[in-house]
C-alpha positions as CSV (number, residue, x, y, z in Angstrom):
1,X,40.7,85.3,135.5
2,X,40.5,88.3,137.9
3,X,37.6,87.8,140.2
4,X,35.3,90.2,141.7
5,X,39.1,92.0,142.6
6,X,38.9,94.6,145.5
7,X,39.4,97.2,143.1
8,X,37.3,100.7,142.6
9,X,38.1,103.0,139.7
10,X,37.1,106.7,140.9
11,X,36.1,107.6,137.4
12,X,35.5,105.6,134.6
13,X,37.3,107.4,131.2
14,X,36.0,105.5,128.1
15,X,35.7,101.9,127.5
16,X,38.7,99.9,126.4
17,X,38.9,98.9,122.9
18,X,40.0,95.4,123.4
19,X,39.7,93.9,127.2
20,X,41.2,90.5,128.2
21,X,38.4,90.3,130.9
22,X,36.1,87.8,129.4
23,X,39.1,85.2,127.9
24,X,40.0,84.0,131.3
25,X,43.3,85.1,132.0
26,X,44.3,84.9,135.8
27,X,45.9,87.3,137.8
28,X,46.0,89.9,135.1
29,X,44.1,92.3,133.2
30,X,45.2,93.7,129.8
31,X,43.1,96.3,128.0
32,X,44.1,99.0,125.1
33,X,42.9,101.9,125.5
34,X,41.8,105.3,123.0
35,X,40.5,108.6,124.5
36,X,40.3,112.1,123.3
37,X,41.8,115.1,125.1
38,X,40.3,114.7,128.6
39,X,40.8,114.0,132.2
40,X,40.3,111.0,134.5
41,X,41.4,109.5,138.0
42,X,41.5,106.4,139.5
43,X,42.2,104.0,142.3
44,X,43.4,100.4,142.2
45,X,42.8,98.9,146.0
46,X,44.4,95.1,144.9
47,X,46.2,96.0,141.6
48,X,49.4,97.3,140.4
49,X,49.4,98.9,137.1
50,X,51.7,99.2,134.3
51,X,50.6,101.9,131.5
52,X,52.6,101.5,128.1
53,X,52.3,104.7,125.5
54,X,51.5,103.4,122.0
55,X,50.7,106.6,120.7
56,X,52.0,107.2,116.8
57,X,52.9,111.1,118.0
58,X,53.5,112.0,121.5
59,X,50.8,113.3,123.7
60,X,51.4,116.0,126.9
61,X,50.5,114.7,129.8
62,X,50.0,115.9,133.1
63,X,49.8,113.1,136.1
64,X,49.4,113.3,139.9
65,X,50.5,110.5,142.0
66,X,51.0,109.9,145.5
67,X,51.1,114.1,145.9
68,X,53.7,114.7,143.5
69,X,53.4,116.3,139.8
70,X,54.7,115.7,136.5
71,X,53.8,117.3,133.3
72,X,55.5,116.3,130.2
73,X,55.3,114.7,126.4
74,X,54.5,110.6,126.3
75,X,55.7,109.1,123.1
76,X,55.2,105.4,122.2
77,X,57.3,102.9,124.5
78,X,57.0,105.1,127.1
79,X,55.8,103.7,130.6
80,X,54.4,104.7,133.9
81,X,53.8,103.0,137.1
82,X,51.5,102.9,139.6
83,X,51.4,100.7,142.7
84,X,48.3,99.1,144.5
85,X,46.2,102.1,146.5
86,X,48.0,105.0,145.2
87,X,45.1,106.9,143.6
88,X,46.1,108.6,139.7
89,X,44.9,111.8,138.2
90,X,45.9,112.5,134.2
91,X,45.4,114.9,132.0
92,X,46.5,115.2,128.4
93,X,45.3,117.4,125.7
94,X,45.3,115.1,122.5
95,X,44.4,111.9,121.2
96,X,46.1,109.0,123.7
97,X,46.8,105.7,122.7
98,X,47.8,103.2,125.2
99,X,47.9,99.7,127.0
100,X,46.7,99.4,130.5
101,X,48.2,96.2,132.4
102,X,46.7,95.6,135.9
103,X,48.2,92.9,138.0
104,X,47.1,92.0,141.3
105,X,48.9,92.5,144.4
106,X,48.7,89.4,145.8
107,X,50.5,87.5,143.0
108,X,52.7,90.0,143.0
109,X,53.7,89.2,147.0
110,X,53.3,85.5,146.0
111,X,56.3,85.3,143.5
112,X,58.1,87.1,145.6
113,X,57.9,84.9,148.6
114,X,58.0,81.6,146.0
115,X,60.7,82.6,143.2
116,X,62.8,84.9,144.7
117,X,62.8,85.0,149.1
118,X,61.2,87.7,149.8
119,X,59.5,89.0,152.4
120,X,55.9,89.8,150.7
121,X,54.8,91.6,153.9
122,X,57.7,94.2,153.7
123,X,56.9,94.3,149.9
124,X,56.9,98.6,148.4
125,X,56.4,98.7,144.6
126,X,58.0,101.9,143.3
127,X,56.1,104.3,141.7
128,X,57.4,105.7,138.1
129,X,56.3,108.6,136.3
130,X,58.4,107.9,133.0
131,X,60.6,105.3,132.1
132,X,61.8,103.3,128.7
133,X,62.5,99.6,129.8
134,X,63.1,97.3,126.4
135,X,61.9,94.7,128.4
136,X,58.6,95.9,130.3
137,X,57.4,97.2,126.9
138,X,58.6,94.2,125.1
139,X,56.4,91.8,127.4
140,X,53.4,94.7,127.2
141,X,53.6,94.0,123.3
142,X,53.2,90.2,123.2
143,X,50.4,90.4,125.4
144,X,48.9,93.3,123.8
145,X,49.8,90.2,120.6
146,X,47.9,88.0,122.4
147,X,44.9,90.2,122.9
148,X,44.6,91.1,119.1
149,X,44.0,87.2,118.7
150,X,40.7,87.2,120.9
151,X,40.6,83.7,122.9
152,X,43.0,81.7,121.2
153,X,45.8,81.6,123.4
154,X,47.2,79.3,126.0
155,X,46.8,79.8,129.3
156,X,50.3,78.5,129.3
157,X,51.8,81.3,127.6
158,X,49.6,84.3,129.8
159,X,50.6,82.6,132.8
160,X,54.1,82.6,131.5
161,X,54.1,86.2,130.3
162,X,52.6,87.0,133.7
163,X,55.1,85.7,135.7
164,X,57.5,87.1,134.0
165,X,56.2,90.5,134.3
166,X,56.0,89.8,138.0
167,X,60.1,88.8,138.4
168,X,60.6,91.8,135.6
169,X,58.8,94.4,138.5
170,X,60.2,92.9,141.4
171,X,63.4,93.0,140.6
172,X,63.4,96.6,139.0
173,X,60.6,98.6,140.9
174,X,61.1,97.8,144.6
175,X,62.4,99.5,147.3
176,X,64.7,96.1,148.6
177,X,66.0,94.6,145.4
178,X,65.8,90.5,146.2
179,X,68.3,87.9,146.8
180,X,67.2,85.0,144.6
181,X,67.6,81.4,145.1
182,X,69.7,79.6,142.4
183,X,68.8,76.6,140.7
184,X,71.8,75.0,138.9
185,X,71.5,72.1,136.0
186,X,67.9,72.5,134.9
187,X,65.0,69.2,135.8
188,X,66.6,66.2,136.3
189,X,65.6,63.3,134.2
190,X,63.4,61.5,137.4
191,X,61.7,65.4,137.5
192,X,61.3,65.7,133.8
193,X,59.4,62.6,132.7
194,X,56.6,62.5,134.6
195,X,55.9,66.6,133.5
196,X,56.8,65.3,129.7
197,X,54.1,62.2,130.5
198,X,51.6,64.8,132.2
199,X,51.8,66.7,128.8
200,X,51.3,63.8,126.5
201,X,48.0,62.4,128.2
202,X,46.5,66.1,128.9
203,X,47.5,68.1,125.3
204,X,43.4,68.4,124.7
205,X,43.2,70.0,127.6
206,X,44.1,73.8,128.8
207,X,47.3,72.9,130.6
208,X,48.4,76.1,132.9
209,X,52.0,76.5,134.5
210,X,50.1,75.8,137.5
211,X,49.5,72.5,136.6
212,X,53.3,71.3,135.5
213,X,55.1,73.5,138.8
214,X,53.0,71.7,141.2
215,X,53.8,68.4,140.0
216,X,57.2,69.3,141.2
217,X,56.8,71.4,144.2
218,X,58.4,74.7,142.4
219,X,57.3,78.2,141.9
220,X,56.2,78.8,138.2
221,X,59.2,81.1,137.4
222,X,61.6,78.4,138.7
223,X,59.8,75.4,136.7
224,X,60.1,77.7,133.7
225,X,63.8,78.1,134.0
226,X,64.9,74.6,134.6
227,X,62.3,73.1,132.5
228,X,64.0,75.1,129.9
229,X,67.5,74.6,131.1
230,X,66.8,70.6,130.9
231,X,64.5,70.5,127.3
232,X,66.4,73.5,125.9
233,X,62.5,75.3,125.0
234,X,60.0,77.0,127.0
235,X,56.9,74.5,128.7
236,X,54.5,76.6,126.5
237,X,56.6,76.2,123.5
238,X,57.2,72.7,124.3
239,X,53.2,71.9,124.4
240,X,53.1,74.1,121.3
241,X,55.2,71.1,119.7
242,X,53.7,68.0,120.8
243,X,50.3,69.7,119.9
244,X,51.4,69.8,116.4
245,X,53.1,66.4,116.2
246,X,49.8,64.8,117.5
247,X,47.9,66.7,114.9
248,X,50.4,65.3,112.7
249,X,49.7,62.2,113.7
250,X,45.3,62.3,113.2
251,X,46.1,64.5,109.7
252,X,47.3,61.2,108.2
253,X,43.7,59.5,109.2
254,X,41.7,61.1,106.8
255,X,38.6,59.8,108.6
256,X,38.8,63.2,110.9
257,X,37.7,66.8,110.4
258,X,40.2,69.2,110.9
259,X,37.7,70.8,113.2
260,X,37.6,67.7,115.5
261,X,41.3,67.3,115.0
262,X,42.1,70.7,116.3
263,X,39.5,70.0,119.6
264,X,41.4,66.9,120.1
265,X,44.8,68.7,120.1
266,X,44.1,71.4,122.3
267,X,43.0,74.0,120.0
268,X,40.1,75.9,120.0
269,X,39.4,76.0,116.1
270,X,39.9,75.0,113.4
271,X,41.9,78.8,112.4
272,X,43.8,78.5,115.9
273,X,45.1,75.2,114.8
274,X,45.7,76.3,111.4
275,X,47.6,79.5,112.5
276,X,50.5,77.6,115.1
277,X,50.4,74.7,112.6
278,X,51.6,76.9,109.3
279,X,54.1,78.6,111.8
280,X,55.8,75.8,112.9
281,X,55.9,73.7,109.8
282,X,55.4,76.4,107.0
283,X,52.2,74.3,105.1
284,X,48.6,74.4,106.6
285,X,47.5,71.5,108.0
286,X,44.9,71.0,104.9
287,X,47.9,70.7,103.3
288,X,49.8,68.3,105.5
289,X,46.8,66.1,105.0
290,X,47.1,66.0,101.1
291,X,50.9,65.2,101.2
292,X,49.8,61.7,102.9
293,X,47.1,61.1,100.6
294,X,48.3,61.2,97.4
């Protein structure tokens, strides 16, 4: 969760229509966004931020940032950047539609000392009035996916997404592009099991990337990549799995509310478990339940 960031926004344009600021995200702040024709500045002290169009007909938009000008039409997938203390005037004369992500500057300087050897003191993020990147506005979509779902994500996955987002920007919007260090062969199997045993005894808990990196001494982009290189899944998809297998595993006791089952598992409802259950075995878990009773 971003707290009390050093952060001042000039003017305040309308309030977002869906916020992640109340669902404990860390790091990062996601918010969609809907104004009419208007006008607004601002100014991010400790944030960079990332602005994605998802308007259904483009909007003409004039910006100022960092002394320079550029008016033009913003269709959906269509992004703008703006680094940490760089103030941002905008005007557009229609309906705008769009999803605002702010990530703080100093996890930005920390995966770049940690995942990739760089210098976070000599660290420039590159301003961009208008660019299409498949990838930035493909990660801006899941999260955008996980806000529509309120608080019933992992922490796992955010902290995932944001680290991602953070290798994504430093290695595309920077004035010295980085020289990374290379892990070869994925986790071995002495590094693997005690993560895999970490997993098993914590899976009611909110288990963060945090947690599972620092059992190893790694950055969170770098566990990511081997654990994935060794297990041949992501960590959050791995969890996803051994969540359902043990819900599996309390379904077949029929002494056991669903409810409690789901709390027991990790989830944070009933609908949550529900949801990741019927996607990963195509029956709900009511369902499941019936299958061992009859």
């Amino acid at each position: 969760m971003m707290k009390n960031p050093v952060t001042h926004q000039v003017e305040t344009l309308n309030l977002p229509i869906l916020s992640s600021q109340a669902q404990g995200w860390e790091n990062i702040l996601v918010e969609q966004f809907q104004h009419p024709p208007g006008e607004g500045n601002c100014h991010y002290s400790d944030e960079h931020t990332i602005c994605l169009s998802l308007a259904p007909r483009p909007v003409r938009l004039l910006q100022i940032r960092g002394g320079k000008t550029y008016a033009g039409l913003y269709g959906k997938g269509d992004i703008s950047i703006t680094p940490a203390q760089m103030p941002f005037f905008a005007r557009w004369d229609s309906e705008d539609n769009y999803l605002q992500i702010r990530i703080t500057s100093r996890f930005i300087q920390q995966v770049a000392k940690q995942a990739l050897s760089m210098n976070p003191d000599r660290l420039e993020l590159l301003p961009e009035f208008k660019t299409r990147d498949p990838q930035l506005e493909a990660i801006g979509m899941m999260l955008l996916n996980e806000l529509k779902q309120g608080n019933t994500g992992s922490k796992l996955y955010i902290e995932s997404l944001a680290n991602v987002l953070a290798v994504h920007l430093l290695r595309n919007y920077v004035v010295d592009k980085p020289v990374e260090k290379i892990y070869l062969g994925g986790l071995t199997e002495r590094q693997i099991l005690p993560v895999l045993d970490y997993i098993n005894e914590h899976l009611h808990q909110d288990i963060t990337l945090a947690d599972l990196a620092t059992l190893l001494g790694m950055s969170q982009f770098h566990f990511s990549h081997q654990f994935k290189l060794a297990i041949g899944t992501t960590p959050y998809q791995y969890l996803l799995q051994q969540r359902i297998e043990r819900a599996k595993q309390l379904l077949k006791q029929n002494n056991t509310s669903i409810t409690d089952i789901a709390l027991m598992c990790g989830f944070n409802s009933h609908s949550h478990l529900s949801k990741q259950f019927r996607q990963l075995t195509g029956i709900t878990p009511r369902t499941y339940r019936l299958q061992f009773s009859l």
